[in-house]
MIZAMAR-536986 format. One record per residue: residue number from 1; residue in one letter; x, y negated, z of N, C-alpha, C in turn. Coordinates in Angstrom, 1 decimal, decimal comma. Example, Ala and Ser with C-alpha at 12.3 -4.5 7.8 and 13.67 -1.06 7.14 Angstrom:
+-----+--------+--------+--------+--------+--------+--------+--------+--------+--------+--------+
! num ! residu !    nxx !    nyy !    nzz !   caxx !   cayy !   cazz !    cxx !    cyy !    czz !
+-----+--------+--------+--------+--------+--------+--------+--------+--------+--------+--------+
!   1 !      A !   13,2 !    5,7 !    7,8 !   12,3 !    4,5 !    7,8 !   13,2 !    3,3 !    7,8 !
!   2 !      S !   12,8 !    2,2 !    7,1 !   13,7 !    1,1 !    7,1 !   12,9 !    0,0 !    7,9 !
+-----+--------+--------+--------+--------+--------+--------+--------+--------+--------+--------+
//
This chain:
+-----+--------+--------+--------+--------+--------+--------+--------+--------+--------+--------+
! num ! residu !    nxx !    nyy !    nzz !   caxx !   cayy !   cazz !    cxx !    cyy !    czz !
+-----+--------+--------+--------+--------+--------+--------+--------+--------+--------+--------+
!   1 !      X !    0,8 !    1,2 !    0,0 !    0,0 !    0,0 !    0,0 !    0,9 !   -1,2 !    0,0 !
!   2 !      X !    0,3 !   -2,0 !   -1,1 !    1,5 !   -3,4 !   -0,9 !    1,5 !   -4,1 !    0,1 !
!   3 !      X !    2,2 !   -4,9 !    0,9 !    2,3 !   -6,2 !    1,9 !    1,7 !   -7,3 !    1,6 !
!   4 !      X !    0,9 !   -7,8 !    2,3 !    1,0 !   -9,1 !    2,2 !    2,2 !  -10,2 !    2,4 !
!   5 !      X !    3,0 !  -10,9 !    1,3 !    4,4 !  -11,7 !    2,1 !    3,8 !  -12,9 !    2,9 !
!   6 !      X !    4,4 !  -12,5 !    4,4 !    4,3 !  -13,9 !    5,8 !    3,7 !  -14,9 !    5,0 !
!   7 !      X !    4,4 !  -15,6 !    4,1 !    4,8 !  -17,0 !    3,5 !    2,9 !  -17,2 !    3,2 !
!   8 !      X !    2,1 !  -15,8 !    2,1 !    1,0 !  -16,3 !    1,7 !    0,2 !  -16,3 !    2,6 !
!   9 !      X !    0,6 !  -15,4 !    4,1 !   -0,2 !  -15,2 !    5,1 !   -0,5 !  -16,6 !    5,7 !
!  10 !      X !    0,8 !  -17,2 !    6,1 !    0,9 !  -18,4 !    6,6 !   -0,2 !  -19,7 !    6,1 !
!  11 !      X !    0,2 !  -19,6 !    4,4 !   -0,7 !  -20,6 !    3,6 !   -1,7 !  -20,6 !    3,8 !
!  12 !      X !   -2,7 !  -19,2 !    3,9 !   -4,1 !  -18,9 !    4,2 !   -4,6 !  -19,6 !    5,2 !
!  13 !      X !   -3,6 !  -19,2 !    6,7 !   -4,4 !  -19,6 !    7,6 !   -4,2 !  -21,0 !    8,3 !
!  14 !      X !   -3,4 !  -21,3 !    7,4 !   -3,1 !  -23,2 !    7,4 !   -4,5 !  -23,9 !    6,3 !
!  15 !      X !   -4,7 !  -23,1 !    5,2 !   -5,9 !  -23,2 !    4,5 !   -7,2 !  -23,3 !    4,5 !
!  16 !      X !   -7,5 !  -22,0 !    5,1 !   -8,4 !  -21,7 !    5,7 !   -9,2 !  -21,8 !    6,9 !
!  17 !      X !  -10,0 !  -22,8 !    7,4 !  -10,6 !  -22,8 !    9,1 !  -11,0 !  -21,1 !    9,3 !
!  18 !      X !  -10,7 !  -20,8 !   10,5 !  -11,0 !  -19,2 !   11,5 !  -12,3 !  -19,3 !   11,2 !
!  19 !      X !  -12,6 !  -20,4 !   11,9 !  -14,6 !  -20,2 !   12,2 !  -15,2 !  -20,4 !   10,1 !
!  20 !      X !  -14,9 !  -20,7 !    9,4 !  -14,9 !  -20,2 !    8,2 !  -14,9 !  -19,2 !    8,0 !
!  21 !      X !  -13,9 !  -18,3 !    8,2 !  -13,8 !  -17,0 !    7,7 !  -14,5 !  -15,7 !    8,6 !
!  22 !      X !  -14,7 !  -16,3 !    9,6 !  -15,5 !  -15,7 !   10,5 !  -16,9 !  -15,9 !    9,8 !
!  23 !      X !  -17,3 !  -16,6 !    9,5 !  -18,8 !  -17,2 !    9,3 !  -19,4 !  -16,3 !    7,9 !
!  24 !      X !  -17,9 !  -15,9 !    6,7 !  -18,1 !  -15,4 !    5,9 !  -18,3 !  -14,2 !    5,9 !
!  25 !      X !  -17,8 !  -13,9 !    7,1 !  -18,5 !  -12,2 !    7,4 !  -19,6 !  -11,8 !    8,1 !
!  26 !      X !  -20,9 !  -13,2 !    7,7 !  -22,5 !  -13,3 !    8,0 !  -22,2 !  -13,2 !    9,8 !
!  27 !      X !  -21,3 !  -13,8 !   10,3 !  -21,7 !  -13,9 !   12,2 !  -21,8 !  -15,3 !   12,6 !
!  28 !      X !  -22,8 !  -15,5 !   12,8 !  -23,4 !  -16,7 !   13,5 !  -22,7 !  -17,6 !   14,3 !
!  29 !      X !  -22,1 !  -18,5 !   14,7 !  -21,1 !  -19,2 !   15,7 !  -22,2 !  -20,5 !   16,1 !
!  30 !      X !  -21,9 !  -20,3 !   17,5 !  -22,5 !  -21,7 !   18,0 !  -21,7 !  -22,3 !   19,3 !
!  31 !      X !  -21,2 !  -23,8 !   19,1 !  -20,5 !  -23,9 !   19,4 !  -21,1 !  -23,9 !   20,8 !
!  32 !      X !  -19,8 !  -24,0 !   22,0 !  -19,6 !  -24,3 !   23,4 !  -18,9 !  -24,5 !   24,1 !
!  33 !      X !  -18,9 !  -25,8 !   24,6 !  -17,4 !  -26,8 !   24,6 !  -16,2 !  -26,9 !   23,6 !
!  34 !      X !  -15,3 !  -26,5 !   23,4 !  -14,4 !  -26,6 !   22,3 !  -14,1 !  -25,3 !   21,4 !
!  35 !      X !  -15,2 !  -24,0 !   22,0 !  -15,1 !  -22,9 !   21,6 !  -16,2 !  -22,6 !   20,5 !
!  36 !      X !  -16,0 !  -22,0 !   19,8 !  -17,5 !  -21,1 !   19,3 !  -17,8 !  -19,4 !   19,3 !
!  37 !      X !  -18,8 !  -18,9 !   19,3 !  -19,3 !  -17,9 !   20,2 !  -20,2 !  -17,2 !   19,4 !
!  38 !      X !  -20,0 !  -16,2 !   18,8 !  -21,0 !  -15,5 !   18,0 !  -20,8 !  -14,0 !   18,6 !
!  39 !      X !  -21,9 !  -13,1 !   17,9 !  -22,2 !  -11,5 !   18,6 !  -20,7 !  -10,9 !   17,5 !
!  40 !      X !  -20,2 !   -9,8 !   17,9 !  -19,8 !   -9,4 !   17,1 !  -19,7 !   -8,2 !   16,3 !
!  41 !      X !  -19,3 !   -8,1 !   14,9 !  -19,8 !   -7,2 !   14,2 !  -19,3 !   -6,2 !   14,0 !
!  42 !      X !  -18,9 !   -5,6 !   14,8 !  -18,4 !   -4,5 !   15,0 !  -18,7 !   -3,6 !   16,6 !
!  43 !      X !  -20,0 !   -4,3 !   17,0 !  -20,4 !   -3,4 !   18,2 !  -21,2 !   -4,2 !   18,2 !
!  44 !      X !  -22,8 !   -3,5 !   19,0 !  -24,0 !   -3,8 !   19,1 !  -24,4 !   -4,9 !   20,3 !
!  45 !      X !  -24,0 !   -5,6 !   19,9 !  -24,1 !   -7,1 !   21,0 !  -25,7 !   -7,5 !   21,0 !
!  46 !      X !  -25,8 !   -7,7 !   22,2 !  -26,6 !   -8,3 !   22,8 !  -26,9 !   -9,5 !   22,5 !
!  47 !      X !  -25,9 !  -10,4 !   23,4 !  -25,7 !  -11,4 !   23,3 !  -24,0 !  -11,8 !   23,1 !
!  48 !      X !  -23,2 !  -12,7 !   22,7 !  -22,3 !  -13,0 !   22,1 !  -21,1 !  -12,8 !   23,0 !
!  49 !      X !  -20,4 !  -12,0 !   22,4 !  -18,8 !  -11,9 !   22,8 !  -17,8 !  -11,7 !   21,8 !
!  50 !      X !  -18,0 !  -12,2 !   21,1 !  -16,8 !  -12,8 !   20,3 !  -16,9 !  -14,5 !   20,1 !
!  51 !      X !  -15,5 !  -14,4 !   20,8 !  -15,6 !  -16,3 !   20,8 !  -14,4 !  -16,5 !   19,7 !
!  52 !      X !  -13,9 !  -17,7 !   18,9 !  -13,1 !  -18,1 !   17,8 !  -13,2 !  -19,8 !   18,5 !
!  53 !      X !  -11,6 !  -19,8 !   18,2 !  -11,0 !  -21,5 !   19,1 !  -10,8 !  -21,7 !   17,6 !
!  54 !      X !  -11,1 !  -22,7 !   16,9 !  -10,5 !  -23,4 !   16,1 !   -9,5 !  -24,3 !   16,6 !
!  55 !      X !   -9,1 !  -24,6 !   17,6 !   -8,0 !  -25,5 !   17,8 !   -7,0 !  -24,3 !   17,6 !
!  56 !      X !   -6,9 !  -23,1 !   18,1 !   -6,1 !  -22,3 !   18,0 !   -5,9 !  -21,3 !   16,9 !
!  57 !      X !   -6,4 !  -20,9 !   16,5 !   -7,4 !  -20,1 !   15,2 !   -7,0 !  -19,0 !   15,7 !
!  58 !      X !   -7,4 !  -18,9 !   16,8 !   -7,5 !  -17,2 !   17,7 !   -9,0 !  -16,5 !   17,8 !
!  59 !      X !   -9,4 !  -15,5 !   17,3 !  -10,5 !  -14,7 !   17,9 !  -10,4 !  -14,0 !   19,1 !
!  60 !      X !  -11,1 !  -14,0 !   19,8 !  -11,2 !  -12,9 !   20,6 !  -12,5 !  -12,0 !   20,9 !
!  61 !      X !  -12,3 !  -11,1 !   21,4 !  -13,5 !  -10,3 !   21,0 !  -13,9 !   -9,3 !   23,0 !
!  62 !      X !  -15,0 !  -10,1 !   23,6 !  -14,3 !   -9,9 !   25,1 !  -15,4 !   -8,2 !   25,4 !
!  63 !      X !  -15,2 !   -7,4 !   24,5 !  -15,2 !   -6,4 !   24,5 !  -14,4 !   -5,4 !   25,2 !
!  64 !      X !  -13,3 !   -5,9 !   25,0 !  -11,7 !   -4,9 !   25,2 !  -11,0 !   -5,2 !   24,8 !
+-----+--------+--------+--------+--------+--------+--------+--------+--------+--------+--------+
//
């Protein structure tokens, strides 16, 4: 399987906003204080635990 090279990874996510690319994979984000907070799609949420910091462009998923 080929690599992605750093360099285009880098460009992406300097390109790209998180909460964008999150949003493109149909999950809902609403914001809450400087965070935003949607269910996530990959396990049957109730209510929302996956949060995405755009100041940081970190997801987390408070699953596990």
């Amino acid at each position: 399987m080929a690599r992605i090279p750093n360099e285009e990874i880098e460009r992406l996510k300097k390109e790209i906003p998180i909460e964008r690319l999150v949003t493109g994979f149909g999950v809902e984000l609403k914001r809450q204080g400087k965070d935003l907070f949607g269910r996530c799609p990959f396990h049957d949420d109730k209510t929302p635990s996956l949060s995405v910091s755009p100041e940081t462009g970190v997801i987390r998923d408070g699953m596990g």
